[in-house]
C-alpha positions, 0 to 999 in steps of 0.5 A: 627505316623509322626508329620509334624513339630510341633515345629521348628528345625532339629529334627522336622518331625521325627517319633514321636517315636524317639523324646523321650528322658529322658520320655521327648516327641517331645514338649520338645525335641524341643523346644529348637529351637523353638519359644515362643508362642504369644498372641496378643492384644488390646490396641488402641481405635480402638479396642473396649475393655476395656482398662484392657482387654488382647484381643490378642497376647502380648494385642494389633494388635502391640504386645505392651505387657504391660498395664497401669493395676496393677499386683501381685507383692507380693510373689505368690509362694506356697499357694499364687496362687490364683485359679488352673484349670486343664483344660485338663489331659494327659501329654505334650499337655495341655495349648500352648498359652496366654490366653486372658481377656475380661471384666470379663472373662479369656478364654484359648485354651487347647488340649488333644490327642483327642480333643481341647477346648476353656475354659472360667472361671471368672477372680476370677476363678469360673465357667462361663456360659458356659457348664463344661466351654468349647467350644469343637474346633476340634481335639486334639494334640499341638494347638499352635496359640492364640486365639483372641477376637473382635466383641463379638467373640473369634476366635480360630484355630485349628492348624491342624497336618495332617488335615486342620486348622479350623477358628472357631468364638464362641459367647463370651458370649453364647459359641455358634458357630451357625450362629445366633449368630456369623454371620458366614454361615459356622462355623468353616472355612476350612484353607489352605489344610492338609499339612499346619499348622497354628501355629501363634497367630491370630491378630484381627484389627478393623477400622471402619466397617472393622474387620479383622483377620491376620494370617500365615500357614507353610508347614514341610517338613521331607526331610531338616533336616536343614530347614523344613519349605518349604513354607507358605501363610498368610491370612485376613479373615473378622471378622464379617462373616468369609470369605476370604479377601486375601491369599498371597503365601511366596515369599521367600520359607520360612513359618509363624511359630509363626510369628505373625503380626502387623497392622502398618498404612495401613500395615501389617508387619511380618516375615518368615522361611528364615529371611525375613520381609515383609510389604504388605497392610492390605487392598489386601495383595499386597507386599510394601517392603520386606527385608531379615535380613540376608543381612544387616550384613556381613557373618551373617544368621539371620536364622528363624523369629519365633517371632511376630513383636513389633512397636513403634514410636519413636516420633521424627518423625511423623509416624516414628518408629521401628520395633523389633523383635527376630530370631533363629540366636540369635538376637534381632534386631530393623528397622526403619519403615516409618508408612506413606509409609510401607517402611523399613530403612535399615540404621536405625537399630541394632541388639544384640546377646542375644541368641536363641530366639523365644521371642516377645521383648517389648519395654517401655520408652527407653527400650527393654525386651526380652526372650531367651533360651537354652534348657530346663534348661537355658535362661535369661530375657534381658533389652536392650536400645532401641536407640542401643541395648546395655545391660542394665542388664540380669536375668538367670531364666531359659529358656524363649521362652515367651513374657514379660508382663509388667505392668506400674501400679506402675510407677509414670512419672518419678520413671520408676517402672514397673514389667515385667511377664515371664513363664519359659520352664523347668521342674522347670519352672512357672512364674517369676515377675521381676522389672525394674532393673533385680530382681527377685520379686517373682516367682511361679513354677506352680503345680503338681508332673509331670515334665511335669506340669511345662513345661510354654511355652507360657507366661502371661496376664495381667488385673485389678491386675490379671495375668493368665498363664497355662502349659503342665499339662493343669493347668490355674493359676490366680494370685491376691495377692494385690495391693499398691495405694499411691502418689508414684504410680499415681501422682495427676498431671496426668490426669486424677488424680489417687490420691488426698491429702487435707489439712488443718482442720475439726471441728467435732468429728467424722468428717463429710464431711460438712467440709472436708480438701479441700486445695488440696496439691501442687506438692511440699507437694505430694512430701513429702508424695510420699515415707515413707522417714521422710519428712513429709507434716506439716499443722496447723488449725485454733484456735478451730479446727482439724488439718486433711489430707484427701486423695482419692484414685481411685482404678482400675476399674477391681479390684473393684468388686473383692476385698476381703480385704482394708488395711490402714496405715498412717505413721506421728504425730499428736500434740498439744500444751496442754496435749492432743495429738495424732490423729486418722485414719478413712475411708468413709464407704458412710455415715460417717466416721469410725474409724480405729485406734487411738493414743494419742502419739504425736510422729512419729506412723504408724496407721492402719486398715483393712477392709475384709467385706461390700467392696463395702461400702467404694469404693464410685464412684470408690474411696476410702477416708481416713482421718487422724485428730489430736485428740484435738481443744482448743479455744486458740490453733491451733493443728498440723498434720504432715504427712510422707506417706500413703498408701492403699492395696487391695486385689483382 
């Protein structure tokens, strides 16, 4: 049996019995020079999904590879995983790419030796509307290019070794390939011829009444045990009826493998076998500008682009931005790009030798974070400066050919707190969640007692305090320990407001909302409670009345018909100038309020309290609200509420 190139580099094309080494087949020989699988995605208006879906590649038509949606960030190592699916058995094919998130659902691409399907389960795991969960996507063997979902459809690839790729378009909802409900009159669509292979994410990109489908095709060559890709075409097909917008042949010789694109403007960028990158017009694929890295530097060969293309622009300049991405070379570079013309700026650039890296960069608020490997035992996760480059810090986790998944659930305007998600590519691999200055936070090695099981390839998607991920074994992951709500995470002055804090009194016992504290805190008193740090936002009543704080916090969307568990805790004192002292917490269960936990100490006290059933009840229009009072009013005397933080976690 011969293998036309499944993964990249001088081993690839080989007898597929010779590639065995240490019970170890072709994939993880190889995949020391090869590329991170991507997944592409939807973050822009233009793309109609929810804002928490991960619908592509790295979420979005530019790779942006992060999302305003919490994430785990307790240990989720052991029995923390939250739900396990073997979606296939047999070793070393299994799960290649990101899964995808739409709505509620999770969809992966997973393969056998005989057949490759597209599996669909619940965020939560359990099982969804489709038979045993799967859509059967042609033949099996490694299928390498992500899946993506636009217009009611996921659209998959079979990759292809030794026949022709196959474009498939399957109802989201109903699994169904027929041409009723995709609008496809021929389901799936023949790519290219059987020496081709299609190993790049598919990106999807909606404008209008346009919906288009981007992906590149390689061909292996078995002669050059150099370089084997020899060639390549990248296609547009039309999302809503599956034909053929244009195919446009390489220029440079060099082929598309996992060099997926982004939809800059009215261009589309990517790059190639023979470091070249390329910018055409999304609309006909005619060619705009095209660069080869390798000229930009002296006696320097940047060797294969076997990353998708990251943009971002920069703000100083209207339309103006950087394009960013990794090489086989061992680089991580960044290019000026001109949004308004498709042109490259070639005096605008920078690159940093991180390594080997197939590893799709993301960039978020000046910084860079990127993958690299070196075998299957060694690789870091880089932060770089997005002006030049530099190194801001580096964790050796193992190898990483995936693409960081960031989330910015936590990060406030100015505290720049965010988690970044990276799968490993080793025999001890599984998924690693790091913060923003390089620590290791938790990290889960995956299942099973084959080495094979925990080989992670292709990396992490994020939505509404979820993330999934899968492995060789063919093992989907969702993870969903708990998420932290408090002024430390959604500032009150964002906007729209994630979180809102009252003071002043109440004059019942148990307190109602005919008088609830209704002076909302200024910047200044948010401040003292953002953090459990001893500076404590102080408020006195008026005489015959209950000193309270009430606080409102809204909770994410995708996690409110999930959430298994509420969990309170406030943090302050509560006084008087009689005898009697102290203060109670309460939640809003929708028709009152229900107590928690009390004190009569009127020293600094943590009370807290829990809910685990009739969930919905205390989320009311999508927030929940708490509310601490002093436990005394006098005719006299006023009472005294001083509070230092407060916090929520919920438990999905």
């Amino acid at each position: 049996m011969r293998i036309s190139g499944i993964f990249g580099g001088a081993e690839e094309g080989r007898d597929i019995n010779t590639q065995i080494k240490g019970g170890e087949t072709l994939k993880k020989q190889l995949a020391v020079i090869i590329g991170a699988i991507l997944v592409i995605s939807a973050i822009v208006a233009a793309i109609p999904a929810a804002a928490s879906d991960w619908p592509e590649f790295q979420k979005d038509e530019v790779n942006v590879g992060r999302t305003d949606d919490s994430a785990p960030i307790t240990n989720a190592s052991g029995t923390d995983v939250s739900w396990v699916h073997q979606t296939v058995t047999g070793n070393w094919y299994g799960i290649d790419t990101v899964p995808i998130v739409v709505g509620h659902y999770v969809y992966v691409l997973a393969a056998n030796a005989n057949n490759a399907y597209l599996y669909k389960y619940y965020k939560n795991g359990s099982s969804a509307n489709w038979a045993n969960n799967r859509v059967t996507v042609g033949s099996g063997n490694f299928q390498n290019s992500c899946p993506a979902y636009g217009d009611g459809k996921i659209f998959v690839i079979n990759t292809g070794y030794g026949s022709t790729p196959q474009l498939y378009a399957i109802d989201a909802d109903s699994g169904s390939t027929s041409q009723a409900s995709t609008g496809w009159s021929t389901n799936p669509v023949s790519v290219g011829t059987s020496d081709y292979q299609i190993s790049c994410p598919i990106t999807y990109y909606e404008a209008g009444s346009i919906k288009r489908l981007f992906f590149g095709s390689v061909r292996m060559s078995n002669e050059d045990p150099v370089n084997l890709s020899d060639d390549g075409v990248y296609y547009c097909y039309y999302a809503n009826n599956g034909t053929q917008a244009w195919s446009r042949n390489t220029n440079s010789g060099g082929g598309y493998y996992w060099a997926g694109a982004a939809v800059i403007g009215d261009y589309l960028v990517y790059g190639d076998d023979k470091s070249n990158v390329t910018s055409v017009y999304l609309s006909n694929g005619t060619t705009v500008d095209e660069l080869n890295i390798s000229t930009l530097w002296t006696n320097f060969d940047a060797k294969e682009i076997r990353s998708s293309i990251t943009w971002n622009e920069t703000g100083e300049t209207p339309g103006y931005g950087h394009i960013y991405f990794t090489s086989k070379g061992g680089y991580c570079y960044a290019l000026g790009f001109n949004k308004s013309t498709g042109k490259f700026n070639t005096s605008d650039k920078w690159r940093n030798n991180i390594g080997y890296s197939t590893s799709t960069p993301a960039v978020y608020k000046g910084k860079v974070y990127v993958g690299h490997n070196s075998g299957f035992t060694d690789g870091k996760l880089y932060c770089l400066n997005e002006d030049d480059g530099s190194e801001v810090w580096n964790v050796s986790i193992g190898p990483v050919q995936s693409s960081p998944a960031i989330s910015t659930w936590y990060d406030n305007g100015t505290n720049n707190e965010i988690y970044i998600y990276v799968t490993t590519n080793s025999a001890t691999g599984g998924l690693y969640c790091i913060d923003k200055d390089g620590n290791e936070v938790w990290h889960n090695n995956s299942i099973g007692t084959q080495s094979c099981h925990r080989y992670c390839l292709a990396g992490a998607a994020i939505s509404g305090g979820w993330v999934f991920y899968g492995n060789d074994g063919g093992y989907l992951h969702g993870l969903a320990n708990w998420t932290r709500y408090d002024f430390n995470i959604k500032r009150a002055t964002e906007t729209p407001k994630k979180a809102w804090a009252y003071g002043k009194q109440v004059d019942t016992n148990p307190p109602d909302t005919a008088n609830d504290p209704n002076t909302e805190f200024d910047s200044t008193e948010y401040g003292k409670i953002r953090v459990d740090d001893g500076t404590r936002q102080s408020d006195d009543s008026d005489i015959n009345k209950y000193a309270a704080h009430r606080f409102n916090f809204s909770i994410d969307d995708n996690e409110v018909n999930f959430i298994t568990k509420i969990n309170v805790t406030w943090n302050g004192i509560g006084t008087h100038e009689s005898e009697e002292n102290g203060a109670t917490l309460y939640i809003w269960n929708g028709t009152g309020y229900e107590q928690l936990d009390t004190t009569n100490l009127g020293t600094e006290v943590n009370l807290t309290g829990e809910k685990t059933s009739s969930i919905s009840s205390y989320i009311n229009s999508g927030n929940v609200t708490i509310l601490v009072k002093q436990n005394t009013k006098d005719p006299d005397l006023t009472s005294h509420i001083e509070t230092d933080y407060v916090k929520l976690v919920v438990t999905p």
